[in-house]
C-alpha positions as CSV (number, residue, x, y, z in Angstrom):
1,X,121.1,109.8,81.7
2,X,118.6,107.4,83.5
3,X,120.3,104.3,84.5
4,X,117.3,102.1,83.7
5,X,117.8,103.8,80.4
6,X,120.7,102.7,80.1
7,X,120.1,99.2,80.9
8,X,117.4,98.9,78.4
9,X,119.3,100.4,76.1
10,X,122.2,97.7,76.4
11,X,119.5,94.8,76.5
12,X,118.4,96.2,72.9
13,X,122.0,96.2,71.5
14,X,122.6,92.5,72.5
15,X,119.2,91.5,70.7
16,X,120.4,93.1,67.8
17,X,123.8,91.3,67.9
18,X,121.6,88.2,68.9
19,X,119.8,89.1,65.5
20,X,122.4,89.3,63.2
21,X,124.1,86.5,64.6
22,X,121.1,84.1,63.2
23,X,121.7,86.3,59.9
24,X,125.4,86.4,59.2
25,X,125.7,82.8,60.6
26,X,122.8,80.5,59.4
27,X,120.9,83.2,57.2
28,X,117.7,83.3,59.2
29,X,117.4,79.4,58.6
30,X,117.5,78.2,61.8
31,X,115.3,74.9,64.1
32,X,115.7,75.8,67.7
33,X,113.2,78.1,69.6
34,X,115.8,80.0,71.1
35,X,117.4,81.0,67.5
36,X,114.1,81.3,66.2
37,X,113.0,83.9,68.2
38,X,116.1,86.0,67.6
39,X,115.7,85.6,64.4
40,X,112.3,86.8,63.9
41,X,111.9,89.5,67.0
42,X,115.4,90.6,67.6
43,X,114.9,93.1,65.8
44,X,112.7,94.8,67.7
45,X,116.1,96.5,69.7
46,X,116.0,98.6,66.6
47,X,112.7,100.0,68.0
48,X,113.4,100.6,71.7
49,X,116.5,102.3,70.3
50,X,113.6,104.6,69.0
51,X,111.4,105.1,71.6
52,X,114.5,105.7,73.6
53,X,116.0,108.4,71.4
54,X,112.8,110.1,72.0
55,X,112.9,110.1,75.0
56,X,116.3,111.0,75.8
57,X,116.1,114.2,73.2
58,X,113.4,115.4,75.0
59,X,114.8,115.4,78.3
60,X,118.0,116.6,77.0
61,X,116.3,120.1,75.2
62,X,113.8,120.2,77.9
63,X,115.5,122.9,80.1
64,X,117.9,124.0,78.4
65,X,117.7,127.2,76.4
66,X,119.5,126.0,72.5
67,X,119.2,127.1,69.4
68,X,118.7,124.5,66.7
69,X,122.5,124.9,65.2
70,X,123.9,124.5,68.6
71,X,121.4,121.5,69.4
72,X,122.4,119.9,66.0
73,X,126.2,120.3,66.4
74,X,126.3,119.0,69.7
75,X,124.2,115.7,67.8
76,X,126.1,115.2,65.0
77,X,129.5,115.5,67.6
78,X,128.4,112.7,69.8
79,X,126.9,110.3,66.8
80,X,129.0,110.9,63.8
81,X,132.7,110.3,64.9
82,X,132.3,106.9,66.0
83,X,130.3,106.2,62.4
84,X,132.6,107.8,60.5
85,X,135.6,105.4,61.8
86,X,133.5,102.3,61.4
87,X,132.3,103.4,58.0
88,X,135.7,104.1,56.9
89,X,137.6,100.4,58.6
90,X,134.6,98.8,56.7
91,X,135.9,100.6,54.0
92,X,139.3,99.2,54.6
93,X,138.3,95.3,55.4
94,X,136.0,95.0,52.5
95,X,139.0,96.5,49.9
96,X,142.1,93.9,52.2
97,X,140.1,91.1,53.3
98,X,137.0,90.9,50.5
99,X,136.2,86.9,51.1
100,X,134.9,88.5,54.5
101,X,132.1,90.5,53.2
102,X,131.3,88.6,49.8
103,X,128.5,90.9,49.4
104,X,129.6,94.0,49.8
105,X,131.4,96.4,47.4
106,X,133.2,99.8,48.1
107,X,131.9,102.5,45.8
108,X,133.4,105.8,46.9
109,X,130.1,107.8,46.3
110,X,128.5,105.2,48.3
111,X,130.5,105.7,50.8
112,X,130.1,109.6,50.8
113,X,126.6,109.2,50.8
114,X,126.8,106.8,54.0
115,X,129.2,109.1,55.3
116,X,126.9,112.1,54.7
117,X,123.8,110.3,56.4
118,X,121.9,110.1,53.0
119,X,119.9,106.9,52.1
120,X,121.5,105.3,49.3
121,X,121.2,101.7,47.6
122,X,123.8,99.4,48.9
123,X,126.3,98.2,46.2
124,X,125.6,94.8,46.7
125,X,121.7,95.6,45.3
126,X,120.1,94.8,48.8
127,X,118.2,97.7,49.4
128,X,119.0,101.2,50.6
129,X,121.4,100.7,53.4
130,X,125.1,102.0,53.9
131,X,128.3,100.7,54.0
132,X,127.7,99.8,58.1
133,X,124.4,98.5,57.3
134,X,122.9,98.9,60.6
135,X,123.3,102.3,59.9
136,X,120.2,103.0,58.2
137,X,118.7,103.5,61.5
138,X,121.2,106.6,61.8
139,X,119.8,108.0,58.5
140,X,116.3,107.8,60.6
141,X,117.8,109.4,63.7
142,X,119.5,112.3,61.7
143,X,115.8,113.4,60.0
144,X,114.7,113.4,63.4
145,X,117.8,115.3,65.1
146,X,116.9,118.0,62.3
147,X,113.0,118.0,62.5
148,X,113.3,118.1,66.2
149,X,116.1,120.7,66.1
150,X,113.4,123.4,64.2
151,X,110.8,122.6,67.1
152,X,113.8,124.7,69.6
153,X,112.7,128.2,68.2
154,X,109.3,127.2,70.1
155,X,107.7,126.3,73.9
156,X,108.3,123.1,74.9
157,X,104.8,122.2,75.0
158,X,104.0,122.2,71.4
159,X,107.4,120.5,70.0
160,X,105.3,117.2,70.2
161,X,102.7,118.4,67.9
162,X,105.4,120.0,65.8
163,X,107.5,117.4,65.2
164,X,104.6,114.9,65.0
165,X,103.5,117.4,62.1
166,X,106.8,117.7,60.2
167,X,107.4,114.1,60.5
168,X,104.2,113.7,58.6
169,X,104.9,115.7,56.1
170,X,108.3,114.3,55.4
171,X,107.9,110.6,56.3
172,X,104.0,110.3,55.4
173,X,103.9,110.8,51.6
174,X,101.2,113.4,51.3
175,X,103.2,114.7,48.8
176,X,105.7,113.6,46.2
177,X,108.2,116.1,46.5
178,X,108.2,114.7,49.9
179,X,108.7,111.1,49.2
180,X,112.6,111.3,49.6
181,X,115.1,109.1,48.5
182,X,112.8,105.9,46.8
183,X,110.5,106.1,49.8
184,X,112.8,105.2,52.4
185,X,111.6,107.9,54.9
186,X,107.9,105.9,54.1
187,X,108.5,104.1,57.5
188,X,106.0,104.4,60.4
189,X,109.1,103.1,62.5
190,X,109.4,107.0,62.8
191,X,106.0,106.9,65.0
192,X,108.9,105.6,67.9
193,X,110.3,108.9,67.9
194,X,107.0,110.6,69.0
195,X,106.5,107.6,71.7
196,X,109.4,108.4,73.2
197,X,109.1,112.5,73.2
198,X,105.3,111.8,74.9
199,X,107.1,109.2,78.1
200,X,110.3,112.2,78.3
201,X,107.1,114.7,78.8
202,X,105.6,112.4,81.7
203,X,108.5,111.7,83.2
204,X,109.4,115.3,83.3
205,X,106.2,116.0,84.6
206,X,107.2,113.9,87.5
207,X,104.2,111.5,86.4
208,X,106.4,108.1,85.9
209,X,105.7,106.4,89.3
210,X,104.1,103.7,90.5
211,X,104.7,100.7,93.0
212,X,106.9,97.9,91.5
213,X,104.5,95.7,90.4
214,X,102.5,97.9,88.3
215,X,105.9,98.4,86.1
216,X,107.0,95.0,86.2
217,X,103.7,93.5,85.1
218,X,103.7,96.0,82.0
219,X,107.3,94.6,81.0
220,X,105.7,90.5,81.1
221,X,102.6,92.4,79.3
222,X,105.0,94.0,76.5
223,X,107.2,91.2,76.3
224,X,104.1,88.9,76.1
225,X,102.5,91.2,72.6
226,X,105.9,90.9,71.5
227,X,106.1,87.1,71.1
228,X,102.6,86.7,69.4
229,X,103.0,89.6,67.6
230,X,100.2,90.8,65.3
231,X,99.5,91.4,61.7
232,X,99.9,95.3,62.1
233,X,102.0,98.0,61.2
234,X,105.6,98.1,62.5
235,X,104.8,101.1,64.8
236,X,102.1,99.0,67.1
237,X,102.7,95.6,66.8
238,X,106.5,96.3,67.9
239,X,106.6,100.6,68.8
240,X,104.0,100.3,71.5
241,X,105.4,97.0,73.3
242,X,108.7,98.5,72.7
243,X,107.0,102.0,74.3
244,X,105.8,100.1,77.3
245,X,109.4,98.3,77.9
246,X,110.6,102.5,77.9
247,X,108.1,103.7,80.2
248,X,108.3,100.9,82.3
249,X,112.1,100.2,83.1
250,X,111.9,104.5,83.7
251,X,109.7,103.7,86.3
252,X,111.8,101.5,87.7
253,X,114.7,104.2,88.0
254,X,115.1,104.4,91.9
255,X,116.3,100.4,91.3
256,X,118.9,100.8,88.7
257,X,120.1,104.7,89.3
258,X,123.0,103.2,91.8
259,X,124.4,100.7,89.0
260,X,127.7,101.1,87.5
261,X,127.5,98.2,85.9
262,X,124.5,98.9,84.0
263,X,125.3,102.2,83.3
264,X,128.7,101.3,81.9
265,X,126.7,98.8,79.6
266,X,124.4,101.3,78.3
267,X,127.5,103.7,77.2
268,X,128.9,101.0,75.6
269,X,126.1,100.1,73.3
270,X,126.7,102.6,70.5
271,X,129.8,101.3,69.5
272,X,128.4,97.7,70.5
273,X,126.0,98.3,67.3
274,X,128.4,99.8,65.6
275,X,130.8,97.2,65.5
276,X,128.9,93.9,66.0
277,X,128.5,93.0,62.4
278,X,131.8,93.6,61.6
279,X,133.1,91.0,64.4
280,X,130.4,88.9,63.5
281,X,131.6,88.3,59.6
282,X,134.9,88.2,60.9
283,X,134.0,85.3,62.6
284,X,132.4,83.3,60.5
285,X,134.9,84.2,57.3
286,X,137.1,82.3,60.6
287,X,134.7,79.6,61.1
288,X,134.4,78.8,57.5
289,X,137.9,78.1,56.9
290,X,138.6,76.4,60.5
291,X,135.3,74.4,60.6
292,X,134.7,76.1,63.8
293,X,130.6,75.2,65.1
294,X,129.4,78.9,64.6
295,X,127.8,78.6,67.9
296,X,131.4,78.1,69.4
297,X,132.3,81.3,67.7
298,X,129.4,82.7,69.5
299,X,131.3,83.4,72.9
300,X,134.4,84.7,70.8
301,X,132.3,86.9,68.9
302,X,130.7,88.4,72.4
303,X,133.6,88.4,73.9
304,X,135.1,90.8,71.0
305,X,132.4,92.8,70.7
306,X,132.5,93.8,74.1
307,X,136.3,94.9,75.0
308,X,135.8,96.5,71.5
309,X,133.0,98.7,72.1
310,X,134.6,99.1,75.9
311,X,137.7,100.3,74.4
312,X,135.7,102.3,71.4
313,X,133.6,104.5,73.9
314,X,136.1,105.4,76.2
315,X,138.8,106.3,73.2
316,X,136.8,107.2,70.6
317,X,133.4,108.2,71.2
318,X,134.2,110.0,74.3
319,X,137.7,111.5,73.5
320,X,136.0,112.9,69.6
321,X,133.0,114.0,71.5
322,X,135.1,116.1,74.2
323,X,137.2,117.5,71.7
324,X,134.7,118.1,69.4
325,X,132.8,120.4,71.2
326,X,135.9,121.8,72.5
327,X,136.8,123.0,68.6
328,X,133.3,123.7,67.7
329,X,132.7,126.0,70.4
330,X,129.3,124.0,72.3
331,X,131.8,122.8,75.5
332,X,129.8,125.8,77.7
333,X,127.2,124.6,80.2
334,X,123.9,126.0,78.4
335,X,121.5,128.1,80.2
336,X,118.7,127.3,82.3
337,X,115.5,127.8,79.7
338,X,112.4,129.9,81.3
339,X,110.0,128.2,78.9
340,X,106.8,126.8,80.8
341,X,104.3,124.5,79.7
C-alpha cells in the first residue's frame, strides 16, 4: 500500500469524525467558520474514500492472476469482520444503554440486512442506512467488490470500460428491474470508483510523476473547488476535487513511502470510521447529563477513537483477516498474471 495513500486516507477518516461531530453534537446548527465548514464539506472523506478504493483495487488485481471467488473472499475477509463486530456492539448499546442512541431501534431483520450488506430503511425512518450508519458506504463498496470481481475473467485493460458499463447498468436506472432497493444504488457517488481505477492505471503505468510543485499546487487547486463548491452533481463538484487530492498525494509518494507514522494512521482508519459515531453518542449521552461543553468532550472523544481503532486493527481486523484466509483457503501468495495491456 502507498504510504501517501495511506495518509490521505487517515485525513479523510478524521473529516468524517470532524463531520459527525457537528451532527451528533449541535445537529449541523452551528456559527463558527471552522464548524461550519465541517459541517457542510466534511463529508467529502466519504468520496476520497472512493476514489481511493479505486484505486487501491486496481493495483491490488493488477498483477495478480485471481479468479473472481478468490478476489471476493479475500474482500469480504478483510471488510466484513470488523463490521460485523461493530454492527453487532451497536446492537448491544442501543438494547443496554437506549437514552444513548434515542433514535435508533434494533429490529433483528434490520440487522440481518445490515449484516448481509443490503440497503435497508433504518428503523428510526431516516432513510436507508444500517444499524452503523456510516455503513451505507459499505453497501456501495460491496456492489463494486462484485462488479469489479466479474471484470477478473478479462485483460486488465478493458476492466475500466467493463465495470464503467456494469455500473451503469446497475446504478444508472436505464431499467427498472435495475433500480434496486428504492433507488439507493441511483447515486453518481459510484462515478469515484471509476476515478480511482483510471489514477491505479497511470500510476501503474509509471505515469504519476512530476516535480513537487506541480502536485502540491493541484492539492491548493482541489482544496480551493472544494470550499466554493458548485451547483453540480455529487461526482464533480466533490469526485473530481476529491480525484485530484488521490492523484496528487500519489505523486507525492517518494515523500511519505518512509513514514511509519502515517502508515500506521492510514491502517487505523477503518475501524476509526467504524467506531467514531459510536464514541461520539457516547459522549454526548455523557455531556448531557454532566453539562460537559461538547467541544471539551471533543479531545475525549479523539482521544477514544484513536486507542480504539489502534487496538481494533491490530486485534481485530488484522487477527480475523489472518485467520480468515487461513480457514478459507486464500492465505497462498497468488501468481504473477501474464495479462498485458
Amino acid at each position: 500500500m502507498l504510504v501517501s495513500v495511506q495518509a490521505l486516507r487517515a485525513l479523510a477518516a478524521w473529516v468524517v469524525v470532524g463531520h459527525h461531530f457537528i451532527q451528533v453534537f449541535f445537529n449541523f446548527e452551528v456559527d463558527t467558520p471552522l464548524a461550519y465548514l465541517f459541517a457542510d464539506k466534511g463529508a467529502i472523506g466519504v468520496d476520497v474514500f472512493f476514489v481511493i478504493s479505486g484505486l487501491v483495487i486496481f493495483l491490488a488485481t493488477a498483477d495478480k492472476a485471481l479468479t473472481p471467488g478468490r478476489f471476493m473472499l479475500m474482500r469480504v475477509a478483510r471488510i466484513a469482520p470488523a463490521y460485523w463486530f461493530y454492527t453487532l456492539l451497536m446492537a448491544l448499546l442501543v438494547m443496554t444503554v437506549p437514552s444513548m442512541f434515542p433514535e435508533t431501534y434494533v429490529v433483528p431483520s434490520h440487522v440481518l440486512q445490515s449484516l448481509l450488506f443490503i440497503p435497508a430503511e433504518h428503523p428510526g425512518g431516516f432513510g436507508r442506512y444500517p444499524l452503523v450508519d456510516v455503513g451505507w458506504t459499505l453497501n456501495f463498496e460491496m456492489l463494486f467488490y462484485g462488479l469489479f470481481a466479474l471484470t477478473l475473467w478479462f485483460r486488465r485493460a478493458y476492466r475500466l470500460w467493463i465495470v464503467a458499463t456494469l455500473l451503469y447498468l446497475v446504478c444508472g436506472g436505464v431499467s427498472p428491474a435495475f433500480d434496486l432497493f428504492g433507488g439507493f444504488y441511483r447515486n453518481d457517488i459510484v462515478l469515484e470508483f471509476l476515478m480511482g481505477i483510471v489514477i491505479g492505471m497511470l500510476y501503474h503505468r509509471g505515469l504519476c510523476r512530476a516535480p513537487a510543485w506541480l502536485p502540491l499546487l493541484g492539492i491548493v487547486a482541489a482544496l480551493a473547488a472544494i470550499y466554493h463548491g458548485a451547483d453540480v452533481p455529487r461526482a464533480l463538484e466533490w469526485g473530481v476535487p476529491s480525484a485530484i487530492l488521490v492523484i496528487c498525494f500519489v505523486t507525492l509518494e517518494p515523500f511519505f513511502r518512509h513514514s511509519r507514522v502515517l502508515k500506521m494512521l492510514g491502517d487505523c482508519s477503518y475501524s476509526v470510521y467504524l467506531l467514531h459515531t459510536m464514541v461520539l453518542c457516547a459522549g454526548r449521552w455523557f455531556a448531557e447529563r454532566t453539562g460537559v461543553d461538547p467541544y471539551v468532550m471533543l479531545p475525549v472523544c479523539i482521544l477514544v477513537t484513536a486507542f480504539a481503532s489502534f487496538g481494533s486493527y491490530h486485534w481485530l481486523e488484522k487477527a480475523a483477516y489472518s485467520r480468515l484466509k487461513q480457514w478459507l483457503g486464500i492465505d497462498q501468495p497468488p501468481i504473477l498474471s501474464r495479462q498485458k495491456y
